[in-house]
C-alpha positions in Angstrom: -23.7 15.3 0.1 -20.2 13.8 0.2 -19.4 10.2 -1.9 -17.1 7.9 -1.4 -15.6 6.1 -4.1 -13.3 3.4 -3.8 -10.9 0.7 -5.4 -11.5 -2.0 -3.3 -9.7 -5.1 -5.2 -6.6 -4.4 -3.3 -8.6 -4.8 0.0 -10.6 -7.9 -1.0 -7.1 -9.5 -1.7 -5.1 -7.9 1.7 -8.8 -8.7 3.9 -8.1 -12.5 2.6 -5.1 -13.0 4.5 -5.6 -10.5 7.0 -8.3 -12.8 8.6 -6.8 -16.4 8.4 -9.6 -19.5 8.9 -12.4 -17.9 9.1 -15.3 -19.8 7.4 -18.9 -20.7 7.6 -20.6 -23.8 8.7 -19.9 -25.1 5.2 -16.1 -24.3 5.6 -16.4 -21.6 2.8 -14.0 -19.0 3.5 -15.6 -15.8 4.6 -12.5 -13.8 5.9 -12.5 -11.6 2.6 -16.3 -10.5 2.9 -15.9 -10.1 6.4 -12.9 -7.8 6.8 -14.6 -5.7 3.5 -17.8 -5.2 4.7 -14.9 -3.4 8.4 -13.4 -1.6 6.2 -15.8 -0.2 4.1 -18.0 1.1 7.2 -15.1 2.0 8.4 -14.2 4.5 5.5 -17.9 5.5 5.4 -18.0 6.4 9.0 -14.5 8.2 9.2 -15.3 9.9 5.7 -18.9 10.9 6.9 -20.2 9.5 3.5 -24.0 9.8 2.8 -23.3 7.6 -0.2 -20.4 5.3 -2.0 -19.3 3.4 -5.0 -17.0 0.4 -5.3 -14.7 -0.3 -8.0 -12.7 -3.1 -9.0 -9.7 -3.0 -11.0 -11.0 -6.1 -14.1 -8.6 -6.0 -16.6 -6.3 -2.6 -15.7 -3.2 -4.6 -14.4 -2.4 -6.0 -18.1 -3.3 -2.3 -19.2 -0.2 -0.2 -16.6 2.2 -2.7 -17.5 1.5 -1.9 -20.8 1.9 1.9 -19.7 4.7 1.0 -17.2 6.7 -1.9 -18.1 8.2 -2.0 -14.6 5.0 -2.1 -12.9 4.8 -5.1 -10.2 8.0 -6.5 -11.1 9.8 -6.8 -8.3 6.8 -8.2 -6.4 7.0 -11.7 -5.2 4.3 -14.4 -6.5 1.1 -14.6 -4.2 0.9 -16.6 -1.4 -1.0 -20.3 -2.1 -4.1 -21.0 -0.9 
């Protein structure tokens, strides 16, 4: 059985932007959810996955700039919402 295991904070954050006004009937955004629920049947389907496991990334950016001092720093401030 094959499992797929993936860190999918990056893609909540990319699917956000990638996906601009989408929104329910409420206006509550839904481009994020939408685009992560693609891609992750997407990696599923082209991994042949009988099973998978998400992961999110809570608390490990403080912890490899800590390990890496350099680490992001010549990244530009997110966009505004």
């Amino acid at each position: 059985m094959k499992l797929l295991f993936n860190r999918r904070h990056y893609y909540v954050y990319r699917s956000f932007f990638a996906i601009p006004n989408l929104s329910n009937s409420r206006g509550e955004p839904t481009n994020a959810i939408f685009r992560f629920h693609q891609n992750a049947a997407a990696d599923a389907e082209t991994f042949a996955a009988a099973a998978g496991a998400v992961f999110w990334d809570e608390g490990l950016p403080q912890r490899r700039v800590e390990l890496q001092p350099a680490y992001k720093e010549t990244r530009k401030e997110m966009p505004g919402q």
